[in-house]
Backbone as CSV, one residue per row, in Angstrom:
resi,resn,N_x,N_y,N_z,CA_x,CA_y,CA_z,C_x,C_y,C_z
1,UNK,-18.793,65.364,27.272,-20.063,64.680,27.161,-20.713,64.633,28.546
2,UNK,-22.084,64.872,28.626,-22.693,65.120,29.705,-23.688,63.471,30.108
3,UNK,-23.272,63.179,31.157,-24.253,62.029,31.679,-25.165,62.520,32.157
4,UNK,-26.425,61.569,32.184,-27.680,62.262,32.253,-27.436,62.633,34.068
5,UNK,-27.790,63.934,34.151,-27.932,64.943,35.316,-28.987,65.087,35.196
6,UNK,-29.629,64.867,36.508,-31.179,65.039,37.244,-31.265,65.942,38.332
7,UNK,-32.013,67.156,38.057,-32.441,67.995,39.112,-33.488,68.008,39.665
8,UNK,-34.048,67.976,40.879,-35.262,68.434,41.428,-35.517,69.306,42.500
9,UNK,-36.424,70.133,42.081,-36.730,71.452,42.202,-38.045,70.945,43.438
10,UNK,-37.912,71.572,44.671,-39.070,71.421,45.658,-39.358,72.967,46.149
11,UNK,-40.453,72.678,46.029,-41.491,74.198,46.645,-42.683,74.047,47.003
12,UNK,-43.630,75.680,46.942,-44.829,75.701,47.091,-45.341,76.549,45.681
13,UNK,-46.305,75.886,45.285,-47.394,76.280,44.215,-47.354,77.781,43.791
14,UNK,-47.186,78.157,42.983,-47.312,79.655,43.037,-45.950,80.274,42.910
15,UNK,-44.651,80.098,43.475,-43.434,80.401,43.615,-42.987,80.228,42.824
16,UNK,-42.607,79.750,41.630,-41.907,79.517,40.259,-41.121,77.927,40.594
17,UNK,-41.641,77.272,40.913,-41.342,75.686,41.061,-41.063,74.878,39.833
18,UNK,-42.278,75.195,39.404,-42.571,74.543,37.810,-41.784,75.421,36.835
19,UNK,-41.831,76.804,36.929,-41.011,77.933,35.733,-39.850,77.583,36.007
20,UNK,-39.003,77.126,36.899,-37.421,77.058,37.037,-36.957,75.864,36.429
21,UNK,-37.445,74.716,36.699,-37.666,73.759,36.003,-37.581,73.772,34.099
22,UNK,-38.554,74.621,33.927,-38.696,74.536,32.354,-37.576,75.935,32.028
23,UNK,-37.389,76.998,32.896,-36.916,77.898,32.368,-35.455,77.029,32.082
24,UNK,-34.551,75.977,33.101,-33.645,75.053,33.320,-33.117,74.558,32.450
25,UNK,-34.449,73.485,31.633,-34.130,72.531,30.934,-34.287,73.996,29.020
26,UNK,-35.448,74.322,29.212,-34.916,75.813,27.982,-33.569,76.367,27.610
27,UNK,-32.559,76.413,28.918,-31.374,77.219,29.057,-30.747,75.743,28.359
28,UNK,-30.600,74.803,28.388,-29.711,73.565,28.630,-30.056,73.475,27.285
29,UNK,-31.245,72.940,26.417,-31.441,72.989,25.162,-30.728,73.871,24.206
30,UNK,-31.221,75.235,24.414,-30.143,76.173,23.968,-28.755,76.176,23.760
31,UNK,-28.317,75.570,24.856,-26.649,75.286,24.992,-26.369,74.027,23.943
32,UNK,-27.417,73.466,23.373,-27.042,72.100,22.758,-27.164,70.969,23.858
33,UNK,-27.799,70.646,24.043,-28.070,69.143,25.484,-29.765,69.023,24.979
34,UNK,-29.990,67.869,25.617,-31.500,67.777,25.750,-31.494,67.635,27.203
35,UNK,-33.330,68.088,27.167,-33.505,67.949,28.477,-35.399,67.054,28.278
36,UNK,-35.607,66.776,29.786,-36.797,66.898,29.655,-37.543,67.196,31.483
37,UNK,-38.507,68.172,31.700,-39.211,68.807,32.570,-40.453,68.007,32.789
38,UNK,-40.239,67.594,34.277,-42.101,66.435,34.276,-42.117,67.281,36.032
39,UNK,-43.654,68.197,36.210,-43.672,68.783,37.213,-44.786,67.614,37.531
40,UNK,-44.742,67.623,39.077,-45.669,67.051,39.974,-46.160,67.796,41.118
41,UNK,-47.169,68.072,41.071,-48.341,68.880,42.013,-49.789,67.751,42.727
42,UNK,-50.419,68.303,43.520,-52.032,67.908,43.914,-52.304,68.925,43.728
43,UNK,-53.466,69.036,44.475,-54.256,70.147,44.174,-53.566,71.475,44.005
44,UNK,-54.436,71.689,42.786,-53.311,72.998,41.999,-53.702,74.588,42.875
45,UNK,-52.736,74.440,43.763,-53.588,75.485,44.538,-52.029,76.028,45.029
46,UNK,-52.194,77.937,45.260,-50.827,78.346,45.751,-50.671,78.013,46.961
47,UNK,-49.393,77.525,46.808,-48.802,77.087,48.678,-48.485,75.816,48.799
48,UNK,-49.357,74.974,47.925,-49.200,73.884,48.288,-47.923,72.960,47.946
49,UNK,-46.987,71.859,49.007,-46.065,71.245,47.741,-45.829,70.665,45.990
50,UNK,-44.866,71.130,46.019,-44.498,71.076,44.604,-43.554,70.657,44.326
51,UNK,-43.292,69.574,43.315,-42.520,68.720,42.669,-42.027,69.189,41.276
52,UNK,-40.896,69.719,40.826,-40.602,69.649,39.477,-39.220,69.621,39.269
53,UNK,-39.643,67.891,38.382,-38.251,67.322,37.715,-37.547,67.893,36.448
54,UNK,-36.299,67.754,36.130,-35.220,67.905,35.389,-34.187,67.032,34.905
55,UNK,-33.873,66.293,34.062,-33.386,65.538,33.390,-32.279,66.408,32.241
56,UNK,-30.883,66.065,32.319,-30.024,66.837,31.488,-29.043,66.058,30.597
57,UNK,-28.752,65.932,29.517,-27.888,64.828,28.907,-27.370,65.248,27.755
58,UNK,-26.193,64.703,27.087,-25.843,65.281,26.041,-26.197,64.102,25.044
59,UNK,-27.269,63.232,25.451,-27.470,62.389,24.399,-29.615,62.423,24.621
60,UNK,-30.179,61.607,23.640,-31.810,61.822,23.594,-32.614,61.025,25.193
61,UNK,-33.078,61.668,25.709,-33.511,61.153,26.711,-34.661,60.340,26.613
62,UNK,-34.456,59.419,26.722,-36.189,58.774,26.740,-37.064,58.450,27.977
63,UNK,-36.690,58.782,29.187,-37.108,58.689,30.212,-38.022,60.061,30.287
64,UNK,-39.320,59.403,31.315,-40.803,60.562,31.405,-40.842,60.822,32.423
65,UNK,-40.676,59.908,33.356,-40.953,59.669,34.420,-40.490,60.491,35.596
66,UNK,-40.954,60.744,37.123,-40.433,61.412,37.635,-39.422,60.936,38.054
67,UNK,-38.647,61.662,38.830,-36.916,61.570,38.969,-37.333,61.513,40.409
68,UNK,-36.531,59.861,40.790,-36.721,59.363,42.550,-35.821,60.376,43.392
69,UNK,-34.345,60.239,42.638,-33.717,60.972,43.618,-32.666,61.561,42.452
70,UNK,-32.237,63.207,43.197,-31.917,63.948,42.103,-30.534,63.789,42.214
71,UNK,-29.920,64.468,41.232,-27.981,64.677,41.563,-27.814,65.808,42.081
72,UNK,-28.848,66.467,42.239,-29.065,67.753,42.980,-30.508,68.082,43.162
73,UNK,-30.854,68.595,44.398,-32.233,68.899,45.161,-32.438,70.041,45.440
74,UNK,-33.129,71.475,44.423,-32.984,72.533,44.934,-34.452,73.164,45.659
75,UNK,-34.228,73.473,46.841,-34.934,73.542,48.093,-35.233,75.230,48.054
76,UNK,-36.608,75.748,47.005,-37.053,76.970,47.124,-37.898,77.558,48.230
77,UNK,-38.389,76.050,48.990,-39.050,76.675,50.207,-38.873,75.700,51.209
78,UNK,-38.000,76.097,52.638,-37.225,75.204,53.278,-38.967,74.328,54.444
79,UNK,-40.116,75.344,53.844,-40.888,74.768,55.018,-41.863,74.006,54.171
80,UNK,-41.694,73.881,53.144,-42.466,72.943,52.097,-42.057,71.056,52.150
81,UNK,-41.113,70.937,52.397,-40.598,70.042,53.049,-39.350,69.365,54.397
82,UNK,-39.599,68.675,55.053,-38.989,68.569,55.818,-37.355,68.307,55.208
83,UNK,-36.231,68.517,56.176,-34.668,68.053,56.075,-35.014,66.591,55.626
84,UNK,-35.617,65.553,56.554,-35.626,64.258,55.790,-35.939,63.805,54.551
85,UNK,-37.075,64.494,54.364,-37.389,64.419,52.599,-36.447,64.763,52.187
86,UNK,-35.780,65.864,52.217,-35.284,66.460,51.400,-33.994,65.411,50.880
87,UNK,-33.629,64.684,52.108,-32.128,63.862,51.551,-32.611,62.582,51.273
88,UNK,-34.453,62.317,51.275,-34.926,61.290,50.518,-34.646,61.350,48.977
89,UNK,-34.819,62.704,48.716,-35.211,63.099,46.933,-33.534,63.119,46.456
90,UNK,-32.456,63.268,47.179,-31.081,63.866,46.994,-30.186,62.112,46.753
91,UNK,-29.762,62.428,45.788,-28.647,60.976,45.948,-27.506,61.594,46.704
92,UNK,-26.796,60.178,46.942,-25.641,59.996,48.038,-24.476,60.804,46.912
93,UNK,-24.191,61.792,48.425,-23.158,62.447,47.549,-24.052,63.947,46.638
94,UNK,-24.458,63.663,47.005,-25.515,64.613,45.757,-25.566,66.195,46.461
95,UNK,-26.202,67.322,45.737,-25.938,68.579,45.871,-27.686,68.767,46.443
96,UNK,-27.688,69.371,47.707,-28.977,70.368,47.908,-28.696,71.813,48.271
97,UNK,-29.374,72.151,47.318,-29.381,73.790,47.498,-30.227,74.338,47.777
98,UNK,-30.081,75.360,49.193,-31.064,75.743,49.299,-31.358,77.586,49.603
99,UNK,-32.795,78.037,49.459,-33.087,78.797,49.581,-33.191,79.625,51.424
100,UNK,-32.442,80.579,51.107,-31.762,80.433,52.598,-31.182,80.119,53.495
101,UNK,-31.314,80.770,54.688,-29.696,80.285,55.328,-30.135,78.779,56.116
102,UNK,-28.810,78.114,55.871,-28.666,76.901,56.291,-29.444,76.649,57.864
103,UNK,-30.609,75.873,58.107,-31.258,75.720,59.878,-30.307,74.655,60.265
104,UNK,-30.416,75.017,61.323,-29.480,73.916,62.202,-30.642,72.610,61.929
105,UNK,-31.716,72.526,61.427,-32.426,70.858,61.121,-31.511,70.152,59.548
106,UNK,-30.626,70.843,59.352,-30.181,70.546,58.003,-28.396,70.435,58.070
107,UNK,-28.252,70.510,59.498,-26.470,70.174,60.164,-26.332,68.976,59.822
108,UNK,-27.400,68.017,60.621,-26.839,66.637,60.431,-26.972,66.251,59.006
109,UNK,-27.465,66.746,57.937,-26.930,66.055,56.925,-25.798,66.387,55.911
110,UNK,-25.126,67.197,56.656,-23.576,67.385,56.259,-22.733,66.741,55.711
111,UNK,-22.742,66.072,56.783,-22.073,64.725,56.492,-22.414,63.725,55.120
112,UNK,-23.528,64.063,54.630,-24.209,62.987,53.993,-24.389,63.528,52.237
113,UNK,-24.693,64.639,52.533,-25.002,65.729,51.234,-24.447,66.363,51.286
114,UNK,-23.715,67.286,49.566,-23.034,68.746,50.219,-24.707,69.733,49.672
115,UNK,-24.236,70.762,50.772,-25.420,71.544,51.049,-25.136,72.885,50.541
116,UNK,-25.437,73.798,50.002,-25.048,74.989,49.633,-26.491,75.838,50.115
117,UNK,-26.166,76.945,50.243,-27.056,77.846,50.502,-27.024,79.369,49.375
118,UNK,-28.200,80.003,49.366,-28.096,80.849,49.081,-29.456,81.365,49.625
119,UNK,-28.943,83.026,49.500,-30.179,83.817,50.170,-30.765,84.541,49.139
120,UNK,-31.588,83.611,48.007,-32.122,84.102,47.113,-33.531,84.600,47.179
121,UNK,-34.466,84.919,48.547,-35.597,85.194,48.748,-35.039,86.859,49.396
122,UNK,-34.193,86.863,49.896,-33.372,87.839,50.193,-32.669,89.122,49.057
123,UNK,-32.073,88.565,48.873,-31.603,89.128,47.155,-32.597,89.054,45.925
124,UNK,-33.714,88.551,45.928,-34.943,89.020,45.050,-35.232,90.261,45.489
125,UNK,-35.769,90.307,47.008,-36.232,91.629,47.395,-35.872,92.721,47.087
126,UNK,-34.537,92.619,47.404,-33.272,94.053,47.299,-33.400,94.555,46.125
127,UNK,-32.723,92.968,44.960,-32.478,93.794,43.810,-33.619,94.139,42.975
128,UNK,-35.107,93.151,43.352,-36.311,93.133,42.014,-37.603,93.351,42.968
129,UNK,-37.131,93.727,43.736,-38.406,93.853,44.977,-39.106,92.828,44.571
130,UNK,-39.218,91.515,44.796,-39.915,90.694,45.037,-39.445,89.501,45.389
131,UNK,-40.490,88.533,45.808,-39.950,87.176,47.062,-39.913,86.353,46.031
132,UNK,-39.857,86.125,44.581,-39.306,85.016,43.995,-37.935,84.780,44.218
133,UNK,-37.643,83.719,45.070,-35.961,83.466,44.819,-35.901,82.745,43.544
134,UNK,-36.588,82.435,43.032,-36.210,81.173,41.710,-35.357,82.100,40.794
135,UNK,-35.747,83.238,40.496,-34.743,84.358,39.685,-33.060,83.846,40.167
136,UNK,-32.973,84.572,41.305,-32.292,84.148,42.106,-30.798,83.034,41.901
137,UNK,-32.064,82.566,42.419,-31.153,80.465,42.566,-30.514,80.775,41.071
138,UNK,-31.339,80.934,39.849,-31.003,80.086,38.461,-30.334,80.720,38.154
139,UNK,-30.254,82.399,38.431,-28.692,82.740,37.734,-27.150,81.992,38.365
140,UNK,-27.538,82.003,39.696,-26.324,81.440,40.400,-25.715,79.866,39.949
């Protein structure tokens, strides 16, 4: 039985922020779970930060709302937000993953978060010639 697991997905506009999100909670449905996807944007414009939540449970979710801090924080564009945000949005103990290799602005929170990396803007290129890492990240 699955307790409700909360992901949030940070980027820029345009990058598949919002598609990873729904493609996420789609995959999880499928499997039998509910989910539910609440993206948060401003001005809907490419580049700009981007917010999109994930909610996962093996029971009916009734929560809409956005998700304060995730059980995991996946970080598609490391310059869309700062290291501090980032372990604002992340609970204690909690998983951030991110897109690319680990900056030394993201050492000190080692200690605090486990951090995973992947070089999924990297490995888009190679294998699909293109800079979506969100492909990427979600198979992994």
């Amino acid at each position: 039985m699955l307790k409700m697991f909360e992901v949030k997905f940070l980027g820029r506009g345009g990058y598949g922020c919002v598609s990873s999100a729904q493609i996420l909670g789609t995959v999880a449905v499928e499997h039998g779970l509910w989910a539910t996807s609440v993206p948060r944007f401003g001005a809907e414009r490419r580049g700009s930060p981007v917010h999109a939540d994930v909610r996962l449970s093996s029971k009916k979710i009734r929560l809409k709302s956005a998700i304060q801090k995730g059980d995991m924080t996946v970080v598609l564009n490391q310059g869309a937000f700062s290291p501090e945000e980032v372990i604002l949005y992340t609970k204690s103990q909690g998983f951030i993953l991110l897109n690319g290799p680990t900056s030394e602005k993201y050492d000190s929170l080692k200690e605090q978060r486990i951090i995973i990396s992947i070089e999924g803007t990297k490995q888009a290129q190679k294998l699909f010639n293109t800079s979506f890492a969100n492909i990427i990240i979600l198979q992994n």
